[in-house]
Structures are given as C-alpha cells and as structure tokens.
N, C-alpha and C positions, 0 to 999 in steps of 0.2 A: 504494500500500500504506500503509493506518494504520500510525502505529510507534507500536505497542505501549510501548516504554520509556518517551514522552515524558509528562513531570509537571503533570500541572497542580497549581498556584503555592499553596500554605496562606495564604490571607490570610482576612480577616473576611467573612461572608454577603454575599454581593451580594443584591441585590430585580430581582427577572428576569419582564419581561413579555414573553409569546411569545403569540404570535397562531399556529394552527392547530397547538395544545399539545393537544388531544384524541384525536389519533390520528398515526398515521404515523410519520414521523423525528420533529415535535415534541414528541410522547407519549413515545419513545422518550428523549428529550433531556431530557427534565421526570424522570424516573424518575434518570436519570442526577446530573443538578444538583440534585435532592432528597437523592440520595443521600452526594453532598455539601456537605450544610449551608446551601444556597443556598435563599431564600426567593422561589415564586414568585409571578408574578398568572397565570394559565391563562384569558382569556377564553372562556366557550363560549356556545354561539346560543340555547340556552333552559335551564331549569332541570332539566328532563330528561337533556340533555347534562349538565350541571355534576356529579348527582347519581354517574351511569354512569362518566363520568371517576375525581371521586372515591371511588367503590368498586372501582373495577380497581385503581387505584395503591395502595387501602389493602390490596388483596389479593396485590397485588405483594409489598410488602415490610412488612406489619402492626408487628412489631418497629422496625424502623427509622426509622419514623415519626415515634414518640415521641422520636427524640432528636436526627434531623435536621432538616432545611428544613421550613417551612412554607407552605404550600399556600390559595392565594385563588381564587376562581372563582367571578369576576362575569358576569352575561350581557354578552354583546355579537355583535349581527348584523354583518358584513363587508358584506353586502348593502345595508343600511340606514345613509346616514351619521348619520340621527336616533339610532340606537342607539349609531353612535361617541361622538359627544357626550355620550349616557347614560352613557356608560362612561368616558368622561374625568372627568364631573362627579364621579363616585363614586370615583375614584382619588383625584380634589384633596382630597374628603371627608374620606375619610381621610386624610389628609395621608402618601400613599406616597408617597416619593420611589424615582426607576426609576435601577438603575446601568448596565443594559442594557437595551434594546428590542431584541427580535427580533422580525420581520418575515416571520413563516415561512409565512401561511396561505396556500396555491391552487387553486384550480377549475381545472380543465380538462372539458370536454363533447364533446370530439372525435366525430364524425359525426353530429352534430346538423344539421339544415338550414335550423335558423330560430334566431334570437338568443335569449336569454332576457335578460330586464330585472331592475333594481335597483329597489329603491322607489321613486328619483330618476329611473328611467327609461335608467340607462345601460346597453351592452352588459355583460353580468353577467361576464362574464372581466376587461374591463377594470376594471369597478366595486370588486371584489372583489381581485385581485392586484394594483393599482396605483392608482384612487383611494381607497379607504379605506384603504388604508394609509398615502400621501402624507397624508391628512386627521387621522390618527391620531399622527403625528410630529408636525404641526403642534402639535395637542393636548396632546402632550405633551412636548413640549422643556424649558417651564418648568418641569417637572416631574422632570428628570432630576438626579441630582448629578455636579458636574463636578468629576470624581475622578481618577487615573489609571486605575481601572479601567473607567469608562466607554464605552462602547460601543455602534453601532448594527450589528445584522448583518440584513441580507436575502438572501430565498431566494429565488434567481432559476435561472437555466437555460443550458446552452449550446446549447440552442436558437436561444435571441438571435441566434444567428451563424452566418449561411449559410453558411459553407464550414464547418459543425464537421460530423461525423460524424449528429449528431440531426439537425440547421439545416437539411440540405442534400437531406432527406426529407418530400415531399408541398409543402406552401406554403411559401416562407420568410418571414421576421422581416422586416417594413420599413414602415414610420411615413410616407415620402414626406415631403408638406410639415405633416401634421398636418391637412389638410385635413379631412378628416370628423369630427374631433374636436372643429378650431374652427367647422363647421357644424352640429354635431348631427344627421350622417347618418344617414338612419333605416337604415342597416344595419347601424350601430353599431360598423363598423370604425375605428378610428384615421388612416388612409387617405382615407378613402370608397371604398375597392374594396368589390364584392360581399361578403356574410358570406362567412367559410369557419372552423369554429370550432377547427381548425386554426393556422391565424392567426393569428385571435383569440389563443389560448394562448402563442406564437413573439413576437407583440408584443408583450402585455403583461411577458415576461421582458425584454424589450428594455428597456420603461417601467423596470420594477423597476434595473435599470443606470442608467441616463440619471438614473432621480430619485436613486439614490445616490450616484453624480456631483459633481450637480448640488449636492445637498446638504450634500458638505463641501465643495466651495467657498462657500457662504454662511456655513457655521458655520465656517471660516476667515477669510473678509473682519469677520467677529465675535468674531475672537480665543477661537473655542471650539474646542480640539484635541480632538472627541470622533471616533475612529476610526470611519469608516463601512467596513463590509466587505458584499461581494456575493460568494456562493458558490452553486457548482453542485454538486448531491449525485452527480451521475451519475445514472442509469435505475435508477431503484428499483420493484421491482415485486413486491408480497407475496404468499403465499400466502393469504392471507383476503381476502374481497368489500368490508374496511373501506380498503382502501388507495387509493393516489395516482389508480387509473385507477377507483375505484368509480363515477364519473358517466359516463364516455365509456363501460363495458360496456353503460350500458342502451340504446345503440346500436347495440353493435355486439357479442353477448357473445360467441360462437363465435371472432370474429375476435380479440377482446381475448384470450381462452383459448389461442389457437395463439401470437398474438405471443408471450405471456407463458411460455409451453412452451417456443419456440424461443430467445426471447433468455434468459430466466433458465436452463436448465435444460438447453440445447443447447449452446448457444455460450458462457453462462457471463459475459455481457458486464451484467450488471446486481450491485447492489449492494443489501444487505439495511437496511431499516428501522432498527434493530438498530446496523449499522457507520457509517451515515450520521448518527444520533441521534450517537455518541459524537461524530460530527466538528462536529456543532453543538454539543454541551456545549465541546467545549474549543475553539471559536472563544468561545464566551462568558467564558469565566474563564480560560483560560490569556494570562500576560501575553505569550508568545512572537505574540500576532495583537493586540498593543497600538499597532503602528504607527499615527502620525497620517496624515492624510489619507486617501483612496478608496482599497482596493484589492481585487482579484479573485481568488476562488480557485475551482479548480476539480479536481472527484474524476476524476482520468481515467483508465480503463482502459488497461494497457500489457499486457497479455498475458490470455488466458481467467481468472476468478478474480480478478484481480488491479489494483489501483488506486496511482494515485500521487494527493496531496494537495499542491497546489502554486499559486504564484500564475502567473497566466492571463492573457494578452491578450486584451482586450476586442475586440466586433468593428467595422470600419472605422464602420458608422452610429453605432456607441455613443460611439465618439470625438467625434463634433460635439459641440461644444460651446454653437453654432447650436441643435441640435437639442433639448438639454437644458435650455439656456433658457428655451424655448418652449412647450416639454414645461409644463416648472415652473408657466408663467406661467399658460394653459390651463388647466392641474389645479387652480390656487389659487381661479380664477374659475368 
C-alpha cells in the first residue's frame, strides 16, 4: 500500500532524465515531477513522438505549466546505440547537468517466435532494457552532479527471480555462464538457449539488477556515493492499447484481453499506471530512498487491491557477484 501521508522533501529543481517518459508509469511520473517544479529531459524515438508527448502533458495540466518544471525532448532510439551517443552529445551541448537518471524504458514481445534485432544487430529485449541503457550511464556519468540528491533509479522486474510469484510462470530468468552473449548466439539469448521471448524479457530484468549492482560498487571503489536503486512496479496492466503489454498483444490479442480481465479486474492482483508513476516520482526526489549504495524495492501485493512498497531480496543468480562482473565487462565491449 502507497502511504499517502509521506512528503516528499521542498528543496531546489532537480534536472530529471527518464528514458521511456512517453507513456506508461514514466508519463505518469513526468506529469507528477513537472508538477512539482522539477525540470525534465523526456527522451522520445522520433519527432512525432516528442510533439504527441508534448501536447498531452500540455493538455494535462495547461495552467500549470507556466509556472512549474520545464520540459526537454530530445530524440533518442533505445534501439540504436548510434542514436544514444546523438543524445549524449546534445545533452553535453547544452551543458545539462543530470541530478537523477532514471532508467525506466522496456520492451517486452512475449509470443513472438523469432528475435527481432537492434541496428547493432543485438536481440532487441536485450539491446533495449539492458545494453542501451548500461551504454547511456556510461554516457552520462560525467554528466551528473554529485549532490546529495543524486541518484540512479532503474526499472527492473520481479520477474528476475524464479521463485517470485511472476519468475516462476512459463521460462525462468537465468544468464548461465553468459555464454551466448560472449558468443554472439544467433539466437540472441544471453545463455545461448533457444529464443523464447519470454526469456528474453525475465533476463534482461535480471541484466537490469546485476548492472545496478554492479554499478555502485565501481562508483564506490571511486568514492562517488550516488544511490543506485532497482525497483519492481508490480503487474501493471492499463486499460488502453498504449501500455506495458502493447507489443506482446500483436501476438497474442485475445489471450493478452483475458489475462488482463482476469488478473486486473478479477483477482485484483495488478496495479495502475497512475499508482506506480507516483512511486517512481518519489523514489526520485524524496530524500527518504537517498540511501548510498545498491538497493531493491519492490511493489508487492498483500491482499486483492492492495500493495506494500518495501525493500526486497534480490534473487540467489543476482547475488553473484561473478556474475555481475562479467555481465559488466561483456556489455562494455
């Protein structure tokens, strides 16, 4: 359960880049941290996107606009690391400095039976929820101020972990030795098992832990106390064709319609766009998720309706440390 009472903290504007800010919880979360006074960057994939985003949000709240946050929206493909780079350069351009990186954009394609590719040529789950984002941090590290309020958050899944309640349904989450990944399997799994796009989607949440991990131990052994956090929104499933599962329907639509009946509307076990956005605005500004070093939160349902927000045990593979290393070293090359 969100608590309602808790404050988030009146200090000065933060400068807030969120990757997959055009729709979903990140939209949701952008409307939220505009709302108070918080300046974003919103990257979106073409200029058409950019325009759509920015007239919903101006339609959202027109008045408020004018006296709140400020609002950027640069292109930038997840697909394309070429276009990451475009997107860095133009950040440095302007000499924006970031107080938070949010981490928020994902694909999922579930019942697909053949991979889809990055411009690079990687499996496009992976490419997009875990190397362009690793590639994006890299990017912009020199780029952040090292403040108290500083902060890295990524949107990861309790997927990641076979024994969770999601993990433990169709393929589970498992990396093995990283073999297919330091091969360039042409199945494009992480592994080198067979695609299953499934999978694909369970590891890459996995990736998204392990790199942020990974990540403040290096920005530790470098004396940078910037808080790395990974959180799981819960099973978010919208009423409109614009949401979380819009890619995996063109596979599967009937099937995606009944899940989404049954688990939102029957059982009560999913959580709204809407409640999930607020909990990523206030892991971004509230100093109460200011802790240093790595840590895990996760929305978890305790009764029909109903959520707790709380830190979470990682699961047994995300602990390697082995595993994270490796991970790192892989994705850098």
């Amino acid at each position: 359960m969100i608590d309602k009472t808790k404050k988030i903290e009146e200090h000065k504007p933060l400068t807030i880049l969120i990757t997959g800010g055009s729709s979903g919880i990140g939209y949701q979360a952008v409307l939220k941290l505009i709302s108070l006074g918080h300046n974003i960057i919103l990257p979106c994939k073409n200029i058409l996107r950019a325009n759509e985003v920015l007239t919903n949000i101006f339609n959202e709240s027109p008045s408020k606009l004018l006296e709140k946050g400020n609002i950027y929206t640069p292109i930038m493909d997840l697909s394309d690391l070429n276009s990451v780079d475009s997107l860095c350069a133009e950040v440095k351009k302007r000499i924006l400095n970031i107080d938070v990186l949010i981490l928020n954009a994902g694909l999922q394609y579930t019942g697909s039976k053949t991979p889809r590719r990055s411009t690079q040529g990687f499996e496009l789950t992976f490419a997009v929820n875990h190397l362009s984002h690793f590639y994006l941090t890299q990017k912009l590290l020199p780029l952040m101020n090292k403040t108290n309020n500083s902060k890295i958050i990524i949107t990861s899944s309790e997927v990641h972990n076979p024994i969770s309640s999601g993990g433990r349904v169709g393929a589970k989450a498992g990396l093995g030795n990283l073999s297919g990944l330091a091969s360039g399997s042409v199945s494009g799994m992480i592994d080198g098992s067979q695609f299953n796009a499934d999978k694909a989607y369970k590891d890459s949440k996995l990736c998204n832990i392990l790199f942020g991990k990974e990540l403040s131990n290096r920005l530790n052994k470098n004396n940078l106390s910037i808080p790395v956090i990974a959180w799981a929104p819960g099973l978010v499933i919208s009423r409109d064709s614009k949401g979380f599962f819009r890619y995996s329907r063109k596979y599967n639509q009937i099937g995606q319609l009944l899940f989404a009946a049954i688990a939102r509307d029957l059982f009560k076990i999913t959580t709204s766009n809407e409640k999930a956005g607020i909990i990523l605005s206030d892991l971004a500004c509230s100093t109460e998720y200011n802790d240093s070093g790595f840590n895990y939160y996760s929305n978890k349902i305790i009764s029909p309706g109903k959520f707790i927000f709380e830190k979470t045990n990682i699961s047994k593979e995300a602990l390697s440390e082995g595993l994270s290393n490796k991970l790192w070293e892989l994705s850098e090359s």
